[in-house]
N, CA, C and O atoms as a GROMACS GRO file, in nm:
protein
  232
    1UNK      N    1  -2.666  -0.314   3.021
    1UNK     CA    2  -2.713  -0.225   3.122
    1UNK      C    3  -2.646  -0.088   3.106
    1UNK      O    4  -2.708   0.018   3.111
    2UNK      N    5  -2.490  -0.101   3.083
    2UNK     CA    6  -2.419   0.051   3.068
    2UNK      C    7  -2.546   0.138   2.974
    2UNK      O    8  -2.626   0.227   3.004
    3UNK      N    9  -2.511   0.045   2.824
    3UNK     CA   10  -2.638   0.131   2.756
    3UNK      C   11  -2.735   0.194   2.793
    3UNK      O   12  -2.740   0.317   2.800
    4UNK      N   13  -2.818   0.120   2.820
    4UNK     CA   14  -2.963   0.143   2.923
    4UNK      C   15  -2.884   0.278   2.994
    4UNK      O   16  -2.904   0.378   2.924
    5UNK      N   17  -2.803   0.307   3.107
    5UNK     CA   18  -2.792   0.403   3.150
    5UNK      C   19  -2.758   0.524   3.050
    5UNK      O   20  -2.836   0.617   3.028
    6UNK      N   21  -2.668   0.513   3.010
    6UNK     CA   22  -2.630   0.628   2.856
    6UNK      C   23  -2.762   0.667   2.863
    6UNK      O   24  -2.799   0.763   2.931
    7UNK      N   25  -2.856   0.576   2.775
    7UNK     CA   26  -2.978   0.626   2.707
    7UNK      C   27  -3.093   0.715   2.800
    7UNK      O   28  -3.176   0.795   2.757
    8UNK      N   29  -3.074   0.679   2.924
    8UNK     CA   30  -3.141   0.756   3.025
    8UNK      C   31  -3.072   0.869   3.097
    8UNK      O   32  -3.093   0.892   3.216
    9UNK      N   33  -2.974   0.953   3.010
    9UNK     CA   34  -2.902   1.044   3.045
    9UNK      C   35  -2.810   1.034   3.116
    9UNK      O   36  -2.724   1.120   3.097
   10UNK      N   37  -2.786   0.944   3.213
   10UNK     CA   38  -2.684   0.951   3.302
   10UNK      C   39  -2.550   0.924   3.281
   10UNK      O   40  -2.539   0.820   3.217
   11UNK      N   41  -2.439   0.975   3.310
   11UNK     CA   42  -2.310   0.986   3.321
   11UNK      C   43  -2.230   0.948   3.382
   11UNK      O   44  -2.128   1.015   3.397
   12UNK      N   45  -2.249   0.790   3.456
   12UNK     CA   46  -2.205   0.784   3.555
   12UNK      C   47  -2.072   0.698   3.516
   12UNK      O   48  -2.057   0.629   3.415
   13UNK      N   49  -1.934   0.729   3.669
   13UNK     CA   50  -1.830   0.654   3.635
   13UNK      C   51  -1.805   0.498   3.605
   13UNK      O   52  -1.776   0.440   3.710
   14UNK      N   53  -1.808   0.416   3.495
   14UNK     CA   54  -1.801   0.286   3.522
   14UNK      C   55  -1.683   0.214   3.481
   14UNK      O   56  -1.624   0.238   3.375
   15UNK      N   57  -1.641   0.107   3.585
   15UNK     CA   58  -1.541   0.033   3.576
   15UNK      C   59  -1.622  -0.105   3.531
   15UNK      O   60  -1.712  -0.163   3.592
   16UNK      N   61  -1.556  -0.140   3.397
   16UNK     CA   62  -1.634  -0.282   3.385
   16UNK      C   63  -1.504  -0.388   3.430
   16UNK      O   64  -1.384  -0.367   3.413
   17UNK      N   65  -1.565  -0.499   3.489
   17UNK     CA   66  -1.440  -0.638   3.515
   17UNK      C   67  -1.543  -0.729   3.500
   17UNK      O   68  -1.662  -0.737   3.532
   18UNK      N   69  -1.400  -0.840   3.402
   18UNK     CA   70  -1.421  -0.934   3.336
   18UNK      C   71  -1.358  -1.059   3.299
   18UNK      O   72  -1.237  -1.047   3.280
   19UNK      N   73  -1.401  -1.163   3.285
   19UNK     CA   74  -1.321  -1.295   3.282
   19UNK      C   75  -1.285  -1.320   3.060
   19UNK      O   76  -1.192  -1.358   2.988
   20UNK      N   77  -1.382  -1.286   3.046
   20UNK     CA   78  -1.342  -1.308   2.888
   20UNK      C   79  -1.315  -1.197   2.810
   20UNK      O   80  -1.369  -1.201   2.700
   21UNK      N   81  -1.236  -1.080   2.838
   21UNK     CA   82  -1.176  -0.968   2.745
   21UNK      C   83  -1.216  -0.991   2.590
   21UNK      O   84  -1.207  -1.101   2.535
   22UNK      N   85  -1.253  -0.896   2.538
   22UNK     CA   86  -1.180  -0.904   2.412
   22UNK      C   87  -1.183  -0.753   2.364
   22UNK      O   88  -1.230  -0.663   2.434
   23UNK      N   89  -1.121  -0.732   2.216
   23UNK     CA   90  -1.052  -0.586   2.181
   23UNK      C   91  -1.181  -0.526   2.148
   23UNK      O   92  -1.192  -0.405   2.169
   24UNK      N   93  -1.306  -0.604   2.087
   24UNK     CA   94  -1.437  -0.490   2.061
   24UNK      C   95  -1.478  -0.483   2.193
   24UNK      O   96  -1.520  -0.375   2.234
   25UNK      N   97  -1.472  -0.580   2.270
   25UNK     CA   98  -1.549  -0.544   2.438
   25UNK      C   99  -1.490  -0.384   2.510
   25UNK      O  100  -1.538  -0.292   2.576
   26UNK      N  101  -1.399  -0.409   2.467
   26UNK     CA  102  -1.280  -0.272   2.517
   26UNK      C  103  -1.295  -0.157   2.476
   26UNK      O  104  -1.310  -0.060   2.552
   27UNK      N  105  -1.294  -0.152   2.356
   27UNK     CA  106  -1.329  -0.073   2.286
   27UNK      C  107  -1.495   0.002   2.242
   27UNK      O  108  -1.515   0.116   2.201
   28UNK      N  109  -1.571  -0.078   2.261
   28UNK     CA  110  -1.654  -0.048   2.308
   28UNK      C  111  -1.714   0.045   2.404
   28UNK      O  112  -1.750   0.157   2.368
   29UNK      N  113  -1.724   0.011   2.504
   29UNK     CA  114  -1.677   0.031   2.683
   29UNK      C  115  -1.632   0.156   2.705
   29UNK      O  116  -1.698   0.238   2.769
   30UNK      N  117  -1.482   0.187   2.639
   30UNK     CA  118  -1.424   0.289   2.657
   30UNK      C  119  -1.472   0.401   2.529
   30UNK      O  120  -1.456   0.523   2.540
   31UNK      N  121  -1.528   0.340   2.418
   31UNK     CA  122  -1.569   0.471   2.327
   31UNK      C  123  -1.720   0.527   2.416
   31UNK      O  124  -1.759   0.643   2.423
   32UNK      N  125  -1.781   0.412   2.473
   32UNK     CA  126  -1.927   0.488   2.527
   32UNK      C  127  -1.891   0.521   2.725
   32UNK      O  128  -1.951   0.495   2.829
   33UNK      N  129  -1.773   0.584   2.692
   33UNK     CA  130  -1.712   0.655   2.819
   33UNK      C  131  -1.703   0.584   2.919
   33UNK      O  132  -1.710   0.654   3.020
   34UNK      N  133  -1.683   0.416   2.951
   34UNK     CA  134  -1.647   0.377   3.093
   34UNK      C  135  -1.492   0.409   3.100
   34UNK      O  136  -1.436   0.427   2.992
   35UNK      N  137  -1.398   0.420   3.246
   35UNK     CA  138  -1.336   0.448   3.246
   35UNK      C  139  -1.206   0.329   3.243
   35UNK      O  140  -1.085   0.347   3.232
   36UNK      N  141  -1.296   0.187   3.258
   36UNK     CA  142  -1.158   0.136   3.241
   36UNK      C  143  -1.210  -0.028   3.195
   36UNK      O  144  -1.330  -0.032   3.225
   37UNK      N  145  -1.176  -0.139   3.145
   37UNK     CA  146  -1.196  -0.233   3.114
   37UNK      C  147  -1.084  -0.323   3.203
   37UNK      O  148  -0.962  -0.322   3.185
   38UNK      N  149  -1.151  -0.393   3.294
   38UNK     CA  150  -1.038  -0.497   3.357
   38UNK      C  151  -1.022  -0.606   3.356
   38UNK      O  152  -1.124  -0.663   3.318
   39UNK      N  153  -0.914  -0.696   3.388
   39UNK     CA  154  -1.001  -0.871   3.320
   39UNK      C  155  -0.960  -0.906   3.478
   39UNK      O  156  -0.889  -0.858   3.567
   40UNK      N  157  -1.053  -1.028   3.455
   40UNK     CA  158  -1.015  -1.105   3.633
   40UNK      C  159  -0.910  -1.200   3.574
   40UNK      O  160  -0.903  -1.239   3.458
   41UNK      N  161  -0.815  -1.233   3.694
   41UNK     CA  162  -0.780  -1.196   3.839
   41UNK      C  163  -0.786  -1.058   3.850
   41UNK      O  164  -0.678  -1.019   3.806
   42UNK      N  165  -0.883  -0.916   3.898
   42UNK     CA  166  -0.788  -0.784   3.909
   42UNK      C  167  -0.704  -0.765   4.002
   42UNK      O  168  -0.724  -0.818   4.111
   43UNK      N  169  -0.601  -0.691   3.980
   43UNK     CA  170  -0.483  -0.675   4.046
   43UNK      C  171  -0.590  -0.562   4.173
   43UNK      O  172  -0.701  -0.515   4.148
   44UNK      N  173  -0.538  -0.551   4.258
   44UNK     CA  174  -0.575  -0.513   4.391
   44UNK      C  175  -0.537  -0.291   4.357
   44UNK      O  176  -0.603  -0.188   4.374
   45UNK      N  177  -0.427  -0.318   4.314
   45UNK     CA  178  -0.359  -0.190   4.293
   45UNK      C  179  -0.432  -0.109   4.124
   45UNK      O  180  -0.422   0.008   4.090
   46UNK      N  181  -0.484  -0.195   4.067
   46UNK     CA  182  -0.551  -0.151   3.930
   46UNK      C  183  -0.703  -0.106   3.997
   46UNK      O  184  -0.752   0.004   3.970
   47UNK      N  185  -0.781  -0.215   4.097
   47UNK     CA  186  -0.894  -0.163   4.129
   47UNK      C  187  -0.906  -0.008   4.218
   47UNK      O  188  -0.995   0.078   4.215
   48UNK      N  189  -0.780  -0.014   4.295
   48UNK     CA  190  -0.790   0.138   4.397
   48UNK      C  191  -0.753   0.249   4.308
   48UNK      O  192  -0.798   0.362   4.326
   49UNK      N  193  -0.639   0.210   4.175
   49UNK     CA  194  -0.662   0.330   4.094
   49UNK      C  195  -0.797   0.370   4.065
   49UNK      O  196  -0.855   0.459   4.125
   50UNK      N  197  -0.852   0.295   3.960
   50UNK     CA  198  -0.992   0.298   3.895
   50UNK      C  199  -1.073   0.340   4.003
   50UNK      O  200  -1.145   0.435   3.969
   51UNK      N  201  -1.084   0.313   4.091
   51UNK     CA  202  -1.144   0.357   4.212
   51UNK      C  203  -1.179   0.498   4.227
   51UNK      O  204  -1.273   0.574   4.205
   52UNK      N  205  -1.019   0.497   4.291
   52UNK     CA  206  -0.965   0.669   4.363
   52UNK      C  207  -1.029   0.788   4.224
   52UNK      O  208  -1.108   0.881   4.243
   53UNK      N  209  -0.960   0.743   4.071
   53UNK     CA  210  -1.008   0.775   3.972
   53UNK      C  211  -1.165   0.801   3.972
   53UNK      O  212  -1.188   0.920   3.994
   54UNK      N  213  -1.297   0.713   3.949
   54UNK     CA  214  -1.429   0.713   3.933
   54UNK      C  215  -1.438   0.830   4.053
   54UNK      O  216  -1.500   0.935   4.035
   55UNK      N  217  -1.394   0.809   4.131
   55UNK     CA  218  -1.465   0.878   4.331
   55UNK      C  219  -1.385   1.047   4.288
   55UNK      O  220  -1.461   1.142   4.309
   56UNK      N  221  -1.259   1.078   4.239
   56UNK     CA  222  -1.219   1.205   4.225
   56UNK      C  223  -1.117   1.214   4.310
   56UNK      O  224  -1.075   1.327   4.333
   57UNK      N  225  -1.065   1.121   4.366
   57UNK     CA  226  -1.001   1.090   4.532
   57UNK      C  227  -0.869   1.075   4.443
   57UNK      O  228  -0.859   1.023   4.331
   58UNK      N  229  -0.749   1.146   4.538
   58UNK     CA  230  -0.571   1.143   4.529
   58UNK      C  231  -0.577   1.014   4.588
   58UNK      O  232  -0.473   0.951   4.610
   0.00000   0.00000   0.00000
């Protein structure tokens, strides 16, 4: 789906979370500009960064 958006111009901030990580998933992700790759359990304090981050918010 990220793709799909790329390809239809849009730019939007994305946080992907996930139960099965791996280093091309990551890498991936972050070369086609999402801003963060997370694995589940997410930590509570990793999601309000990524958050505050995507929104522009201190």
């Amino acid at each position: 789906m990220h793709d799909r958006i790329i390809a239809l111009g849009y730019a939007l901030p994305t946080i992907f979370i996930t139960a099965f990580p791996s280093a091309d998933l990551k890498a991936n992700a972050l070369a086609k500009g999402a801003l963060a790759v997370l694995e589940k359990p997410v930590d509570p304090d990793a999601i309000a960064h990524w958050l505050s981050v995507a929104l522009d918010a201190p």
